[in-house]
C-alpha positions in Angstrom: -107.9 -15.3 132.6 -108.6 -17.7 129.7 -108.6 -17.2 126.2 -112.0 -16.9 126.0 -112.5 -14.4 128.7 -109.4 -13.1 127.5 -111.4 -12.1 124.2 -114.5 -11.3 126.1 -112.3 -8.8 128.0 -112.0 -6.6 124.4 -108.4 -7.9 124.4 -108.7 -9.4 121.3 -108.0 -6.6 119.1 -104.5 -6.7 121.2 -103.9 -10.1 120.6 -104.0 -9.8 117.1 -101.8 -7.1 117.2 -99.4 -9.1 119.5 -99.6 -12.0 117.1 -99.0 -9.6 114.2 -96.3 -7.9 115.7 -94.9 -11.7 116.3 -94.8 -12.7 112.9 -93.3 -9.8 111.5 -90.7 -9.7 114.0 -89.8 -13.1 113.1 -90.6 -14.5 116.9 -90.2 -18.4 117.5 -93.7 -19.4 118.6 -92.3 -20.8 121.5 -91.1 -17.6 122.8 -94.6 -15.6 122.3 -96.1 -18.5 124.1 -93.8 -18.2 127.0 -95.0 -14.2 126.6 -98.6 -14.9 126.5 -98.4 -17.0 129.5 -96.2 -15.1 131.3 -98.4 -12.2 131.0 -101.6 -14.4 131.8 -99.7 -15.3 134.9 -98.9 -12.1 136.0 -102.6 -11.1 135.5 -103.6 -13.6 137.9 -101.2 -12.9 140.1 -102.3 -9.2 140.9 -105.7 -10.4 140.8 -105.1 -12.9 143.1 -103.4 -10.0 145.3 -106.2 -7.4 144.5 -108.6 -10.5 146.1 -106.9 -11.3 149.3 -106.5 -7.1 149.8 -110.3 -7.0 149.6 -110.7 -10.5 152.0 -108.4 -9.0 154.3 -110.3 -5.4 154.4 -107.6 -3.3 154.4 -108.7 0.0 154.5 -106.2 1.1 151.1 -102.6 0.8 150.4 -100.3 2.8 151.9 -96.9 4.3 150.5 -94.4 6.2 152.1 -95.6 9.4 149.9 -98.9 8.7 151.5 -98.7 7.5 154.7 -100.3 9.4 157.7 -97.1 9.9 159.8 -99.0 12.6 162.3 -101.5 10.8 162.5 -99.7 7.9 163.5 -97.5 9.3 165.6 -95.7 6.1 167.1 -94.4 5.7 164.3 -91.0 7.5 163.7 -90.7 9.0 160.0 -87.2 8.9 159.5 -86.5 5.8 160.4 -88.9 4.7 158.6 -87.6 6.4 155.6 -83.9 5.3 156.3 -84.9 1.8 156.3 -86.7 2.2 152.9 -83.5 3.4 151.3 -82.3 -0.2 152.2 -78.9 1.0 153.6 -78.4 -1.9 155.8 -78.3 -4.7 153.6 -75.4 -4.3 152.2 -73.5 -3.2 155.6 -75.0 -6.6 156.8 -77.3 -5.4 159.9 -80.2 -6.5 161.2 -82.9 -4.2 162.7 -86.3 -4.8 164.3 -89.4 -3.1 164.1 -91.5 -3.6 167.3 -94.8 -2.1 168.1 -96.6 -2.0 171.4 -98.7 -4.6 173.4 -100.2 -7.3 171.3 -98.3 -6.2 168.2 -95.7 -8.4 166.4 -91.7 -7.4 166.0 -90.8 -7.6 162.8 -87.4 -8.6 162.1 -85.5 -6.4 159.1 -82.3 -8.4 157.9 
């Protein structure tokens, strides 16, 4: 997002209040640029992200909270949710997801 669309976007009023806040914090202007642009390119990041999601027409993302386990019913719950609590990283192990024909493995190290 440029500055311009940036404004446009009614973000102005909360750059002024960033660049307010700035000042009276005494903040080198080198460091609320590095900020700025950091947020910028964080912006464009998840839009980026948000754009290849919608190329890619993925029906919605899916968390574990959320995820239709009954539905899908090759897919086995509590492993799934052991291997979200990231146990075997430190313990050094590798694991691999495989699915059925024409389905990719996917390695878990």
């Amino acid at each position: 997002m440029r500055f311009h669309q940036f404004a446009r976007a009614g973000s102005a009023a909360r750059l002024e209040e960033k660049l307010a806040a700035a000042e009276q914090a005494g903040t080198p202007l080198k460091t609320l640029l590095a900020q700025l642009f950091r947020a910028e390119w964080e912006a464009r990041q998840q839009a980026a992200l948000a754009a290849r999601l919608r190329r890619a027409h993925t029906p919605e993302l899916l968390t574990l909270e959320s995820f239709p386990f009954k539905v899908q019913t090759g897919v086995k719950e509590r492993q799934i949710r052991n291997f979200a609590q990231l146990d075997f990283i430190p313990k050094e192990s590798c694991h691999r997801l495989e699915g059925g024909p024409n389905i990719n493995a996917m390695p878990l190290f």
